[in-house]
C-alpha positions in Angstrom: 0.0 0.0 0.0 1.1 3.4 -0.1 2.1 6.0 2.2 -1.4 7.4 2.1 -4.5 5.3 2.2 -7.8 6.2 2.1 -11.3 3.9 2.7 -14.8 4.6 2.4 -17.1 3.1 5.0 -20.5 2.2 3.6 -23.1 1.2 6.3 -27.1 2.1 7.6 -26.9 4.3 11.0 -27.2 1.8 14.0 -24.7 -0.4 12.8 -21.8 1.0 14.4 -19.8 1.8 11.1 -19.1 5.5 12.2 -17.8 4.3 15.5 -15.3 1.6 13.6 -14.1 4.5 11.4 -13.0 6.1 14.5 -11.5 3.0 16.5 -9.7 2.4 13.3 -8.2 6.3 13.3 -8.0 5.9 17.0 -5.5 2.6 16.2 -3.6 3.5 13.5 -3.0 6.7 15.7 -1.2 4.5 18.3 0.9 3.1 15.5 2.3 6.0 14.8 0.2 7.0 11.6 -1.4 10.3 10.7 -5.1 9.6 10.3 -8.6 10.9 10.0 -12.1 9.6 10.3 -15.0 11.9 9.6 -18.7 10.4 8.9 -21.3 11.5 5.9 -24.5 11.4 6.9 -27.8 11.7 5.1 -31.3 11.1 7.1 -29.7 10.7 10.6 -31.7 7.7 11.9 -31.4 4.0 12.4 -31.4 1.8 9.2 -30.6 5.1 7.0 -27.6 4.1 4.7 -24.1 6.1 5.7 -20.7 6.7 4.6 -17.5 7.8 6.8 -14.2 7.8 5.8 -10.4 7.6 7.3 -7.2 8.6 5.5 -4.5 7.0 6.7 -0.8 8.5 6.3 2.6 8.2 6.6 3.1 12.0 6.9 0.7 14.9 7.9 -2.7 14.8 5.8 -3.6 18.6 4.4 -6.9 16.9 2.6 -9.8 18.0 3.9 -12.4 16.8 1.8 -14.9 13.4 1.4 -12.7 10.1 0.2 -13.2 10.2 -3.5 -10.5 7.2 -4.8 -10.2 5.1 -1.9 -8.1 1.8 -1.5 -10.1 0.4 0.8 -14.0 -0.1 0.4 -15.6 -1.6 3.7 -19.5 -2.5 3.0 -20.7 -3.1 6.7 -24.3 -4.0 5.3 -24.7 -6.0 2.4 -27.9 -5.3 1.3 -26.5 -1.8 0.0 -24.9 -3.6 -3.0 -28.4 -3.0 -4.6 -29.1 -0.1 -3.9 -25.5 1.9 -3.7 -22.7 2.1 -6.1 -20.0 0.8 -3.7 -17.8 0.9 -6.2 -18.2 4.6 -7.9 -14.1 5.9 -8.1 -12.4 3.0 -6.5 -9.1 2.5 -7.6 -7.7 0.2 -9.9 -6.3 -1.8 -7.5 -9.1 -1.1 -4.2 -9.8 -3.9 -1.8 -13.0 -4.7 -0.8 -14.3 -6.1 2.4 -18.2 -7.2 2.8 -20.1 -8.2 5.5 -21.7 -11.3 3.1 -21.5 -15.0 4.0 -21.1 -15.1 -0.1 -18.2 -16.1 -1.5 -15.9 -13.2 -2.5 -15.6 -14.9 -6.1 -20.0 -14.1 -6.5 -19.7 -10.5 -5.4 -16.6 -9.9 -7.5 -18.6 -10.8 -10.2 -21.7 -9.1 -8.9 -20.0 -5.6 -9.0 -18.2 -6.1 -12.0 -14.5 -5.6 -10.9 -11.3 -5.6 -12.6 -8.5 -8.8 -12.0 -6.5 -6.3 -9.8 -9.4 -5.4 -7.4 -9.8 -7.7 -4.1 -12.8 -8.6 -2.9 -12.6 -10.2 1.0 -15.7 -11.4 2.5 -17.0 -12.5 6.5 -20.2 -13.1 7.9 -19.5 -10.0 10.5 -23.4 -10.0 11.3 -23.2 -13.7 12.3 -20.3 -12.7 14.2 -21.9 -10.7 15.9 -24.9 -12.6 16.5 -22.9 -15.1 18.2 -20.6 -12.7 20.2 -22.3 -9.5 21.0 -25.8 -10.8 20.9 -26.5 -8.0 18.7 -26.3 -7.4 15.2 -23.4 -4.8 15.4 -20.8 -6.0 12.5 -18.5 -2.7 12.9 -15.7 -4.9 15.4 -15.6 -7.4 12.9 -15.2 -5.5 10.4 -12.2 -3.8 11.7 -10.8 -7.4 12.7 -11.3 -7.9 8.5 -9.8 -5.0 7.7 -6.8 -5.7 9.9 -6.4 -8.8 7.8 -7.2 -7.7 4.7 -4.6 -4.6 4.7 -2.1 -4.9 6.7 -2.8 -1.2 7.7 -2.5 -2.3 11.5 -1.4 -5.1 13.8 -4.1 -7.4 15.1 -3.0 -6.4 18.7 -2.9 -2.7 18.4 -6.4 -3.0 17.0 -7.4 -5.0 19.8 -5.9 -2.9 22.3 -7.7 0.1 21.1 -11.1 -2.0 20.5 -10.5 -2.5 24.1 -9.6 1.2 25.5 -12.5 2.5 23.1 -15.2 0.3 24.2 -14.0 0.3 27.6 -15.1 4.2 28.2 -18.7 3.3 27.2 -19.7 -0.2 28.0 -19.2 -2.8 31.2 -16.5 -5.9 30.9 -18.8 -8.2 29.2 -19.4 -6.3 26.3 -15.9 -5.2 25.7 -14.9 -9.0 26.0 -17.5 -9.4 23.4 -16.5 -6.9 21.3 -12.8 -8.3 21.2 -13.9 -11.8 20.1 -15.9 -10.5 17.4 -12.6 -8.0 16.1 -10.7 -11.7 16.3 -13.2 -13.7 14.5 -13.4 -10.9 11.7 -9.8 -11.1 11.3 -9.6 -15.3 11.6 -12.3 -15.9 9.3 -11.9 -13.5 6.7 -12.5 -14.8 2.8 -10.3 -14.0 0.2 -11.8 -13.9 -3.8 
């Protein structure tokens, strides 16, 4: 990747994909990295599809505008591949991670993409399901992502899972929330 990355988070408000825009700044922060995270919102109400958006860089970022080429693509809620065009200026090369139990090779082909663009897929609602209790895919997803990119260690993303969680919710949930970021980054599909 280069020294500047950019993703675009697409998601419905409720799902937590604002909040996993900023754990991921918050992490890559810790790493050392110059970031961003900023959300686009339309209707501001549960089930309303959402974008946000982090730049990541190796130096300071003077951009102050919405992510129009992004590397990384992150679709939190599947369902918005009919209805959204996920893949409107992705580069040539973008990966992209969906919240699908599909097979990366069907939704490759389902959004028409090019050889060099990578699609990655997890079941980060079932995830959720089964570790939160809740469907709240945005930790897995960031476990995904980890994966998927290489943008930040597994254990600085857990650490700051942990330390952002832990301001807002009790023991149980951040424990949750940490299995879930693990199980998005162990059972991640590549295309």
């Amino acid at each position: 990747m280069s020294d500047l990355i950019e993703i675009r988070w697409h998601g419905r408000g409720g799902q937590g994909t604002v909040t996993a825009a900023k754990v991921l700044a918050d992490a890559a922060l810790s790493g050392g990295r110059h970031v961003q995270a900023f959300p686009e919102y339309g209707p501001e109400r549960a089930g309303a599809p959402l974008r946000a958006y982090n730049r990541i860089g190796d130096r300071p970022l003077r951009l102050h505008c919405p992510v129009t080429r992004p590397n990384i693509i992150m679709v939190v809620d599947v369902t918005l591949l009919d209805g959204v065009n996920v893949t409107d200026g992705a580069k040539d090369d973008a990966i992209f991670i969906i919240n699908s139990p599909r097979d990366p090779k069907e939704i490759k082909q389902k959004l028409s993409l090019s050889n060099n663009q990578k699609v990655f897929t997890v079941d980060a609602t079932k995830i959720s399901l089964e570790t939160i209790g809740r469907a709240l895919p945005n930790s897995c997803m960031l476990g995904a992502l980890a994966k998927a990119s290489n943008i930040i260690p597994l254990d600085i993303l857990l650490e700051d899972v942990r330390a952002s969680f832990g301001k807002k919710f009790s023991s149980k949930i951040i424990e949750a929330n940490i299995e879930a970021t693990r199980r998005g980054y162990n059972e991640l599909k590549a295309g």
